[in-house]
MIGUNU-710334 format. One record per residue (C-alpha): residue number from 1; residue in one letter; chain; x, y, z. Coordinates in nm, 2 decimals. Layout:
REM MIGUNU-710334
<atom><nr>NUM</nr><rest>A</rest><kette>A</kette><xx>X</xx><yy>Y</yy><zz>Z</zz></atom>
...
END
This chain:
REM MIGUNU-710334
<atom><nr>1</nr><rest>X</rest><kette>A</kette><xx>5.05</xx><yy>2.54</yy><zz>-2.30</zz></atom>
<atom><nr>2</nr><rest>X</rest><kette>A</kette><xx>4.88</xx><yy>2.85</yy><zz>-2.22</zz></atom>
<atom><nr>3</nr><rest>X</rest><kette>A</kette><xx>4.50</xx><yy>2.75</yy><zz>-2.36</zz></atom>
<atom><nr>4</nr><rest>X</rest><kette>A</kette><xx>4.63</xx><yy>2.45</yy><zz>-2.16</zz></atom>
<atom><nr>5</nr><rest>X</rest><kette>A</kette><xx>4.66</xx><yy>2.62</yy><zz>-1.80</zz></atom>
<atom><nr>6</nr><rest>X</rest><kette>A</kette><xx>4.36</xx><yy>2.86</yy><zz>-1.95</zz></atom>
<atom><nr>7</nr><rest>X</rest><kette>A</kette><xx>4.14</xx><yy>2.55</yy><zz>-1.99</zz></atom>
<atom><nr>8</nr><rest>X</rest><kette>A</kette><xx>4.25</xx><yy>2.41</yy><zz>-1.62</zz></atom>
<atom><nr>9</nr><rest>X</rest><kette>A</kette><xx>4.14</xx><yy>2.75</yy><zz>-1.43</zz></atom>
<atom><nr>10</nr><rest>X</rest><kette>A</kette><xx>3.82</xx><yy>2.77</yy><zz>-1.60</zz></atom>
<atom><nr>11</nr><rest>X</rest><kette>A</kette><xx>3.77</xx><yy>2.41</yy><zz>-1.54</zz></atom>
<atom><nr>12</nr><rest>X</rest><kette>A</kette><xx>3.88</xx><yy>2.46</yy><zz>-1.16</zz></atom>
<atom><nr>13</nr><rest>X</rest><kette>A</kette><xx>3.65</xx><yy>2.82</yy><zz>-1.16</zz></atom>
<atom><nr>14</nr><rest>X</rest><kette>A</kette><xx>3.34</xx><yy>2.57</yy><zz>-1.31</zz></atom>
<atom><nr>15</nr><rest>X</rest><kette>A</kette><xx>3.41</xx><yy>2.31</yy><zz>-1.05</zz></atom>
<atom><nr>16</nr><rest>X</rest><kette>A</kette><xx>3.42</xx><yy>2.56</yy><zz>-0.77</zz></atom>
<atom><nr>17</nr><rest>X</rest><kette>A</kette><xx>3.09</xx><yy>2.75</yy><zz>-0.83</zz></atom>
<atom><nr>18</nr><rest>X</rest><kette>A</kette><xx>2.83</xx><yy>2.61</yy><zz>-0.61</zz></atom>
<atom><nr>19</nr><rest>X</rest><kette>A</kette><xx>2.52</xx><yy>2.60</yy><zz>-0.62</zz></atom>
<atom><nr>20</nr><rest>X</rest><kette>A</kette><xx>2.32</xx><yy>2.74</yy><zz>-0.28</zz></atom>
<atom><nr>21</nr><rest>X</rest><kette>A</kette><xx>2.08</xx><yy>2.57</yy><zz>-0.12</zz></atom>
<atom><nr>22</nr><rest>X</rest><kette>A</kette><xx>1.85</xx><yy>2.63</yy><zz>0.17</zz></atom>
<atom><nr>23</nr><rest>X</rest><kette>A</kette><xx>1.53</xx><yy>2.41</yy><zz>0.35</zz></atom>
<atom><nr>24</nr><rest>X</rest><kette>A</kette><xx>1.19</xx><yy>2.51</yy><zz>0.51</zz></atom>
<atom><nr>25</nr><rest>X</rest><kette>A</kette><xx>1.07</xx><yy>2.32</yy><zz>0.75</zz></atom>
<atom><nr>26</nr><rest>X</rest><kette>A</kette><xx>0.71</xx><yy>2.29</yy><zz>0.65</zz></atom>
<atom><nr>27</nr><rest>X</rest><kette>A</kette><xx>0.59</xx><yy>2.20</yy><zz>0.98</zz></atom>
<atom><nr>28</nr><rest>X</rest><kette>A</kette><xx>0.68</xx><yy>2.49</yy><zz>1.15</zz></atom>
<atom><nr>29</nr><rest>X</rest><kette>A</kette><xx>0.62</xx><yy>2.73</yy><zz>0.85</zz></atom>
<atom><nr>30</nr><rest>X</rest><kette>A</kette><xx>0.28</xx><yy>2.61</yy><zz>0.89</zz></atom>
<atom><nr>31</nr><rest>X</rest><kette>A</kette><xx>0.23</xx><yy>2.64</yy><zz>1.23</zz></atom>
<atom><nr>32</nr><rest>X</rest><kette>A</kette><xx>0.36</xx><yy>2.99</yy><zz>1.26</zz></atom>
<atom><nr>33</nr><rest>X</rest><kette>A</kette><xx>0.21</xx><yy>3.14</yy><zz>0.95</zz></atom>
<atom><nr>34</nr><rest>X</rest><kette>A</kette><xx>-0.07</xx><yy>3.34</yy><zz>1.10</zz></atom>
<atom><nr>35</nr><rest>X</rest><kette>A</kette><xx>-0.26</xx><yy>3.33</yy><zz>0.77</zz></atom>
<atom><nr>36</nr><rest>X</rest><kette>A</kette><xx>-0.29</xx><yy>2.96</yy><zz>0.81</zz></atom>
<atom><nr>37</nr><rest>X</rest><kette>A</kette><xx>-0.39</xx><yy>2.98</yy><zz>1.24</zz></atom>
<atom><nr>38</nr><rest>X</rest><kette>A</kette><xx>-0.69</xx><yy>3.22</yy><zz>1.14</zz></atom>
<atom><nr>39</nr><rest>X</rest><kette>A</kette><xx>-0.80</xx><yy>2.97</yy><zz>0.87</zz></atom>
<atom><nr>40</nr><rest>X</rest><kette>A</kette><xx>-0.78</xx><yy>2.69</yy><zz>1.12</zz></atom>
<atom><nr>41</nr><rest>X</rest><kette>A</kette><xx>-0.99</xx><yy>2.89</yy><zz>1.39</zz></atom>
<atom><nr>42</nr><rest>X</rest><kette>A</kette><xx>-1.26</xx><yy>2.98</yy><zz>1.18</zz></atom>
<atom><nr>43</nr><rest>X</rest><kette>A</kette><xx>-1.29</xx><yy>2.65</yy><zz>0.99</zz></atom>
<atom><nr>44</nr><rest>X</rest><kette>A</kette><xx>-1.28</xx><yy>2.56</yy><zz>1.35</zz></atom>
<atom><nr>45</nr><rest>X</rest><kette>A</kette><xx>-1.54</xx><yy>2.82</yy><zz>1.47</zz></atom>
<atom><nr>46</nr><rest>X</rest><kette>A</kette><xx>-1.75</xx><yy>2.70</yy><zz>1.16</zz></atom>
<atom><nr>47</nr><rest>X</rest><kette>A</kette><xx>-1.76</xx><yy>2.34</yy><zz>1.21</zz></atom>
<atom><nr>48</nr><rest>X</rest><kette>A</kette><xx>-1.86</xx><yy>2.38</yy><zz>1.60</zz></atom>
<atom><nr>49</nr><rest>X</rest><kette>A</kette><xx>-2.17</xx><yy>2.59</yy><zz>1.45</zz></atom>
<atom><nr>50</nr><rest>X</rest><kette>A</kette><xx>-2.27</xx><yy>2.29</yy><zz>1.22</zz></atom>
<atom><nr>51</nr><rest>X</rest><kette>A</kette><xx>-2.23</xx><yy>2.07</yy><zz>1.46</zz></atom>
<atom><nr>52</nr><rest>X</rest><kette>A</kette><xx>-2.48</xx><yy>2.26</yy><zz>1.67</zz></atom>
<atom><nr>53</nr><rest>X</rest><kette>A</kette><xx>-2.69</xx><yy>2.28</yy><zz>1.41</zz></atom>
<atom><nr>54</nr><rest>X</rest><kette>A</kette><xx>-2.72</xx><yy>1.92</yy><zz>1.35</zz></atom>
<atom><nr>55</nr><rest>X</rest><kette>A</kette><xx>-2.74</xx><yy>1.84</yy><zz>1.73</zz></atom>
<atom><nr>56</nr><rest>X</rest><kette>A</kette><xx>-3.07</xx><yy>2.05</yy><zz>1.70</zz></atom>
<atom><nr>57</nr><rest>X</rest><kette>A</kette><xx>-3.21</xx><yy>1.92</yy><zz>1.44</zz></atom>
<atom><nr>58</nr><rest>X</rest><kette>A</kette><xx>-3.17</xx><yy>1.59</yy><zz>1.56</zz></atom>
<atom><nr>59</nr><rest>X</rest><kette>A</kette><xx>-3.30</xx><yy>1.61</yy><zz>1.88</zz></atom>
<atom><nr>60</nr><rest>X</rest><kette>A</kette><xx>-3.58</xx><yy>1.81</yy><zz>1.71</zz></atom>
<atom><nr>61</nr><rest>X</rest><kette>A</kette><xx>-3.66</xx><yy>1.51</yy><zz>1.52</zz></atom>
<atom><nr>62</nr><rest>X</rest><kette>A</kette><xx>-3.61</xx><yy>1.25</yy><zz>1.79</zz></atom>
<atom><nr>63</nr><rest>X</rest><kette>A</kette><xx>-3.88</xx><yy>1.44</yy><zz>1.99</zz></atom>
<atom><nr>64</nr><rest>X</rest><kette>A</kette><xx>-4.11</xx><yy>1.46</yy><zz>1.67</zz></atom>
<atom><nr>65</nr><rest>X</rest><kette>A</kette><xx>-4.04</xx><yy>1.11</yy><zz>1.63</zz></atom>
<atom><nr>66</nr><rest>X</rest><kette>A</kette><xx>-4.09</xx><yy>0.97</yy><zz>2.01</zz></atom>
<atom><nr>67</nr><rest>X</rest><kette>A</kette><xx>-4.42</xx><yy>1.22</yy><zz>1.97</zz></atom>
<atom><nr>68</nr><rest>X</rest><kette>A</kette><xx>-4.54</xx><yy>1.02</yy><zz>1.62</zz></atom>
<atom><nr>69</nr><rest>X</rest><kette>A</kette><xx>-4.49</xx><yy>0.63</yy><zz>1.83</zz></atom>
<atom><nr>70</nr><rest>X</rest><kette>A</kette><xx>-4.72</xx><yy>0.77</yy><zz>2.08</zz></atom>
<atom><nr>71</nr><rest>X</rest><kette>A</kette><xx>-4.96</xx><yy>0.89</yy><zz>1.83</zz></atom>
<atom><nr>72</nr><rest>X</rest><kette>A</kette><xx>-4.94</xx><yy>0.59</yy><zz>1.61</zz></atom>
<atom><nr>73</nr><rest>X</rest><kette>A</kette><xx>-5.05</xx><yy>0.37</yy><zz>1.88</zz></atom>
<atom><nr>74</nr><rest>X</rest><kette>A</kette><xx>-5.41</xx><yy>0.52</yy><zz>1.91</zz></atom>
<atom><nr>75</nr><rest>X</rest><kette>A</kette><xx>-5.44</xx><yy>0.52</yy><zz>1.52</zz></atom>
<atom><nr>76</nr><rest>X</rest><kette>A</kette><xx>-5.54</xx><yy>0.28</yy><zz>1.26</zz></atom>
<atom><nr>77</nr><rest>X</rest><kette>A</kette><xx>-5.26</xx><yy>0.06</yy><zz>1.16</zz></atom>
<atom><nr>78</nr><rest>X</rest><kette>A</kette><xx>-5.27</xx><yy>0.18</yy><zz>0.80</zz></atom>
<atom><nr>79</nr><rest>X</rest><kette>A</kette><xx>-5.27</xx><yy>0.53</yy><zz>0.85</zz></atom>
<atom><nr>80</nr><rest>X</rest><kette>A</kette><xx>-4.98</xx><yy>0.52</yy><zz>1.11</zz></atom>
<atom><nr>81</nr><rest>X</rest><kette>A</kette><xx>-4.80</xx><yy>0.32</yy><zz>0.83</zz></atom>
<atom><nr>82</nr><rest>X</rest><kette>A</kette><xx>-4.82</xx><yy>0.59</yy><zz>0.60</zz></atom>
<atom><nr>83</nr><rest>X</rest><kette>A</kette><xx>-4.72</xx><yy>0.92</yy><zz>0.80</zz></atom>
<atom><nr>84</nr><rest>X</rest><kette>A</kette><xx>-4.45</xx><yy>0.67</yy><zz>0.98</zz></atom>
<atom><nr>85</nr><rest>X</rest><kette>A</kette><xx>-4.33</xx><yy>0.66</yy><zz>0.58</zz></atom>
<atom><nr>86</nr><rest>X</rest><kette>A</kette><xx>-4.38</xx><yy>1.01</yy><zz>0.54</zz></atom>
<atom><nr>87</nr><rest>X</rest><kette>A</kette><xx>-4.15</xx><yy>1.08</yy><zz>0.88</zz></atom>
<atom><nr>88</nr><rest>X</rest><kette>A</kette><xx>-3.90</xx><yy>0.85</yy><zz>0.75</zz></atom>
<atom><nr>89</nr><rest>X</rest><kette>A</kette><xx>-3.88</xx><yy>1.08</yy><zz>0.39</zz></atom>
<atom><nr>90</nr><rest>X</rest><kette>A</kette><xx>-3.82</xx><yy>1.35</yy><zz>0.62</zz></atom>
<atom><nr>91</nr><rest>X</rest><kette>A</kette><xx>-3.56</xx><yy>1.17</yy><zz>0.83</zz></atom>
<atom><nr>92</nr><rest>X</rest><kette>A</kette><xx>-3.40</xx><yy>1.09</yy><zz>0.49</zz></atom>
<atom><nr>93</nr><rest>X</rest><kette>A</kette><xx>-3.39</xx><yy>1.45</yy><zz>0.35</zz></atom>
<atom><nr>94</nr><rest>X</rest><kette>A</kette><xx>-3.30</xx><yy>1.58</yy><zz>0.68</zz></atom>
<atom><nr>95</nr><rest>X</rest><kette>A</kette><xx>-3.01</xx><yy>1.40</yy><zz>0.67</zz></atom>
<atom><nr>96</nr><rest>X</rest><kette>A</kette><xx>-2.90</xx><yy>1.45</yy><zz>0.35</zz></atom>
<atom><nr>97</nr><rest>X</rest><kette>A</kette><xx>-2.90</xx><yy>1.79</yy><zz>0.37</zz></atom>
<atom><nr>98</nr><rest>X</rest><kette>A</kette><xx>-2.68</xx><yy>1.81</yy><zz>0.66</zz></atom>
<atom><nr>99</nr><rest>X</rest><kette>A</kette><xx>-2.48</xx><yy>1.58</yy><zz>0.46</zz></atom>
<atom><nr>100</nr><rest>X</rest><kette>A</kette><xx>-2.44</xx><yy>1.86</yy><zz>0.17</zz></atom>
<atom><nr>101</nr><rest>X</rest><kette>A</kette><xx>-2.44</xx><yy>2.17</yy><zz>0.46</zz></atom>
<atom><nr>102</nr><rest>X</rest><kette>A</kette><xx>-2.10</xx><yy>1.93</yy><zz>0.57</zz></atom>
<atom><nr>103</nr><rest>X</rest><kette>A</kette><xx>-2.00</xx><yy>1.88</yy><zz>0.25</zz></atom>
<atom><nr>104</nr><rest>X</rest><kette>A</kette><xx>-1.95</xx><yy>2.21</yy><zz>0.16</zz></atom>
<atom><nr>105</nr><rest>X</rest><kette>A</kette><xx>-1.78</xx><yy>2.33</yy><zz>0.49</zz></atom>
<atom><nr>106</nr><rest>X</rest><kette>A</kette><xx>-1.52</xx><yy>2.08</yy><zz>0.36</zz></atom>
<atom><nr>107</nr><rest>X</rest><kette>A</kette><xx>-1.49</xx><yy>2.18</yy><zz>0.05</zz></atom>
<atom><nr>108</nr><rest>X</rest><kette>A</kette><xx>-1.48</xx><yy>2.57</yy><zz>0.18</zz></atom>
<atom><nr>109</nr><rest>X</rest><kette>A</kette><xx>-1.20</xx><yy>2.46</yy><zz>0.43</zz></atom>
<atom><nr>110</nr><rest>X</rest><kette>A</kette><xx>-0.94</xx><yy>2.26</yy><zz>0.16</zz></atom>
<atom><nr>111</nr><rest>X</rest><kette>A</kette><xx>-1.03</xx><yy>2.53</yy><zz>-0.10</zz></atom>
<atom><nr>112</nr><rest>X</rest><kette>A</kette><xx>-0.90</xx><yy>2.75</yy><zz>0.16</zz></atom>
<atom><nr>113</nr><rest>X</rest><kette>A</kette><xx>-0.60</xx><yy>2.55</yy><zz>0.21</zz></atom>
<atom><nr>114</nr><rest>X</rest><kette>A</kette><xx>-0.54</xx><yy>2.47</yy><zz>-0.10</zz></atom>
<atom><nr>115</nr><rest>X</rest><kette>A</kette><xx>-0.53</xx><yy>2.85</yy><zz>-0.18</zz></atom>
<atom><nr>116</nr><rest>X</rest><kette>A</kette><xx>-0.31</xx><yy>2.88</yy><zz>0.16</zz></atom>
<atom><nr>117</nr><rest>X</rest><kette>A</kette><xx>-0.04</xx><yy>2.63</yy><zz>0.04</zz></atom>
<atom><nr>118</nr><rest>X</rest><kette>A</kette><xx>-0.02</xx><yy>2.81</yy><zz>-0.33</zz></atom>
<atom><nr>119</nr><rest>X</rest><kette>A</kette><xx>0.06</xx><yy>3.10</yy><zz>-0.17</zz></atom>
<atom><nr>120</nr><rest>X</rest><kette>A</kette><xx>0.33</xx><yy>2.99</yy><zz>0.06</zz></atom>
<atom><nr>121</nr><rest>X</rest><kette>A</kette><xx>0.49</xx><yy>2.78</yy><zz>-0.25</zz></atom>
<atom><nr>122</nr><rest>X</rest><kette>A</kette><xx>0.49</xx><yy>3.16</yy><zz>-0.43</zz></atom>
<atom><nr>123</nr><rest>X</rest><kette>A</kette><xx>0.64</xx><yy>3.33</yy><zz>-0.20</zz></atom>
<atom><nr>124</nr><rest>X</rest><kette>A</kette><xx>0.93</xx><yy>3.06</yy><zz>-0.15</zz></atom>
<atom><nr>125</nr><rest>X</rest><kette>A</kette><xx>1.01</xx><yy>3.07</yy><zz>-0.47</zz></atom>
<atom><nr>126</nr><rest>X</rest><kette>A</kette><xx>0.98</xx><yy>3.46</yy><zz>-0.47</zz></atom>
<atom><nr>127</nr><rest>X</rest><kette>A</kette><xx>1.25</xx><yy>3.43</yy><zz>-0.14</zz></atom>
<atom><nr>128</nr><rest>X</rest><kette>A</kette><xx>1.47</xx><yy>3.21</yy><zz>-0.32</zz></atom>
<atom><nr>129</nr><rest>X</rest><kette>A</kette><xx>1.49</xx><yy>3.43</yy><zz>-0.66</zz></atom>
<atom><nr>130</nr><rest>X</rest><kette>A</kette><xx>1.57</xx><yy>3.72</yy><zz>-0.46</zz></atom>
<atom><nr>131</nr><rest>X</rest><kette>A</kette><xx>1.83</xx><yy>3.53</yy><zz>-0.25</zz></atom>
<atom><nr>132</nr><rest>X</rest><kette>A</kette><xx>2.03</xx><yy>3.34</yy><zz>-0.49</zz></atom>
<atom><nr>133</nr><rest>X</rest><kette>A</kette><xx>1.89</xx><yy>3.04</yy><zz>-0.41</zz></atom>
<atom><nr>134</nr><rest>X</rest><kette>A</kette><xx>1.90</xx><yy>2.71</yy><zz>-0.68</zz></atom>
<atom><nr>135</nr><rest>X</rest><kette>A</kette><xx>1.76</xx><yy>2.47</yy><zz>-0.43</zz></atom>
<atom><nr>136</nr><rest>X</rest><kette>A</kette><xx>1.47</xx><yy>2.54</yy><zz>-0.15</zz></atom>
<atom><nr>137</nr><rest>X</rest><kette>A</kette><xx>1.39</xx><yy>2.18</yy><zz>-0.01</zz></atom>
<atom><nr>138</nr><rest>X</rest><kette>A</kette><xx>1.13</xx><yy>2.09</yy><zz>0.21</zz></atom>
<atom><nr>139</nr><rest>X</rest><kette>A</kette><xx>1.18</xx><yy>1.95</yy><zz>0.60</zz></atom>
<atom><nr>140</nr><rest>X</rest><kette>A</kette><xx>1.00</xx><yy>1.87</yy><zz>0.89</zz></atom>
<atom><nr>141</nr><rest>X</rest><kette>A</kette><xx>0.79</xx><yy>1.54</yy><zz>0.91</zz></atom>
<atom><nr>142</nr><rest>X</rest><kette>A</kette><xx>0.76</xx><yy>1.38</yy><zz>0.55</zz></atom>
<atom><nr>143</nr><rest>X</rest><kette>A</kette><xx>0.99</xx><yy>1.67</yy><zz>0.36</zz></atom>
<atom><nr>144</nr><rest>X</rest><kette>A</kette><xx>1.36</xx><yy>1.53</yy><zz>0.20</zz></atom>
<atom><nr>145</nr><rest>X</rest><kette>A</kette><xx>1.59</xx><yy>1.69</yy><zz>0.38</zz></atom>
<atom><nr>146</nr><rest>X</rest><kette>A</kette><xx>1.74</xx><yy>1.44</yy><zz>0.72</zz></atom>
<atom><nr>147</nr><rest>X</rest><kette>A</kette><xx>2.02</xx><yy>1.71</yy><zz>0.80</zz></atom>
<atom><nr>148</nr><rest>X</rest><kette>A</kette><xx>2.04</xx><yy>2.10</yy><zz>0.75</zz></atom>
<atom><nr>149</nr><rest>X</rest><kette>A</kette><xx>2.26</xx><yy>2.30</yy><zz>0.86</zz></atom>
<atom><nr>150</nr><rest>X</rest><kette>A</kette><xx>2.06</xx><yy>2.56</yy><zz>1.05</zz></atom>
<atom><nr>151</nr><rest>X</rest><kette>A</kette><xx>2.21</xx><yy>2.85</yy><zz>0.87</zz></atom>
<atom><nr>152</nr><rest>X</rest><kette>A</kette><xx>2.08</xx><yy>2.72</yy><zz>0.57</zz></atom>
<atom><nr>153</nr><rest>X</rest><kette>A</kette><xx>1.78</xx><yy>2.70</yy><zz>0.75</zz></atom>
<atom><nr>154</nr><rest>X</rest><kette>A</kette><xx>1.53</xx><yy>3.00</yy><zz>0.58</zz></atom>
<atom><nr>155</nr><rest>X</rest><kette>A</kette><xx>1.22</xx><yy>2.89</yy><zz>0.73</zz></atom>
<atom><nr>156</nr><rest>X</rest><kette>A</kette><xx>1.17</xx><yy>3.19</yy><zz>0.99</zz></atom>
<atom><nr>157</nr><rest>X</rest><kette>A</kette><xx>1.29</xx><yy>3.45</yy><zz>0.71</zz></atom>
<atom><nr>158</nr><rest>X</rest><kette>A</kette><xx>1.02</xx><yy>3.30</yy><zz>0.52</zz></atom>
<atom><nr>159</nr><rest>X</rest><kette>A</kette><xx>0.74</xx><yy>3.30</yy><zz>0.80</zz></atom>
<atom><nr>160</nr><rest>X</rest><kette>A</kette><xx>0.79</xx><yy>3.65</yy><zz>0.88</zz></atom>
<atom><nr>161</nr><rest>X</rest><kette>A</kette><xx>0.75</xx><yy>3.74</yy><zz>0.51</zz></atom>
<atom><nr>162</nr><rest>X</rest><kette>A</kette><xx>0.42</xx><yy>3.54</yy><zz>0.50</zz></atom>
<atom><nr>163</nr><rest>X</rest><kette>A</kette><xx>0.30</xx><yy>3.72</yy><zz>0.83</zz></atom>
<atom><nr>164</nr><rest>X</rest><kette>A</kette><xx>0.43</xx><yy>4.04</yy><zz>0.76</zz></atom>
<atom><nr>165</nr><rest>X</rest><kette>A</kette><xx>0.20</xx><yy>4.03</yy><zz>0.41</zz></atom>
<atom><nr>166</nr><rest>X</rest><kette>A</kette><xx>-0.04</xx><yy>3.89</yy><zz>0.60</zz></atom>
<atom><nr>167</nr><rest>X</rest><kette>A</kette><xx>-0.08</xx><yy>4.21</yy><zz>0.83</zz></atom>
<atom><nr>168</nr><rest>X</rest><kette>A</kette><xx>-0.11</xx><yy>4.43</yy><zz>0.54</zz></atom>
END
């Protein structure tokens, strides 16, 4: 009888442990985490440059170009055929350099984020280890938690770790 009743209260003490459980809301997280706002304005900053940059270039060319149809009309047909060829190589390399210069600006940008994001998944896990937590789900737009309570809501706890790390 006794291992009986024993049996029952550590069943009941087995069935009462719960396990805790806490969201981010991604969304804001990002959106708050100046890390990721400083990435965002100089990608920003960056890609306005570039954009310059070709805008120059372009116009550069056009002119170079509109200069070459006003030249080619006084020369002989086969010789305007061959440096029109020779403009169009240059049109071609021109662009494909931009292309790579573009490229890479992307590449430099999603590294960044991708770096970004690894760091916020660390230190959520870090949070949750030092919390207690067996569960930290995602939420905002496209994460799997519909309702939270908002005291199990860690997301600000979390951002001002990320920012206060940041400052450092």
């Amino acid at each position: 009888m006794k291992k009986l009743v024993l049996a029952l209260v550590l069943i009941g003490a087995i069935s009462c442990q719960q396990e805790k459980i806490a969201f981010v809301d991604n969304v804001k997280l990002m959106d708050t985490y100046q890390e990721k706002v400083d990435i965002e304005a100089k990608f920003k900053t960056r890609t306005e440059t570039f954009g310059k940059k070709r805008d120059s270039i372009s116009q550069a060319f056009q002119m170079e170009a509109q200069a070459f149809q006003a030249k080619a009309q006084k020369m002989a047909q086969a010789k305007a055929q061959e440096e029109y060829g020779q403009l169009q190589q240059r049109s071609q390399f021109i662009g494909q350099q931009l292309q790579q210069e573009e490229q890479q600006l992307q590449m430099l940008g999603q590294t960044e984020m991708d770096s970004l994001v690894s760091k916020v998944k660390k230190e959520i896990k870090a949070y949750g280890e030092s919390n207690g937590y067996s569960f930290i789900l995602t939420g905002g737009d496209g994460g799997s938690v519909l309702y939270g309570k908002e005291a199990n809501n860690v997301t600000d706890a979390i951002v001002k770790i990320l920012n206060d790390n940041y400052k450092k």
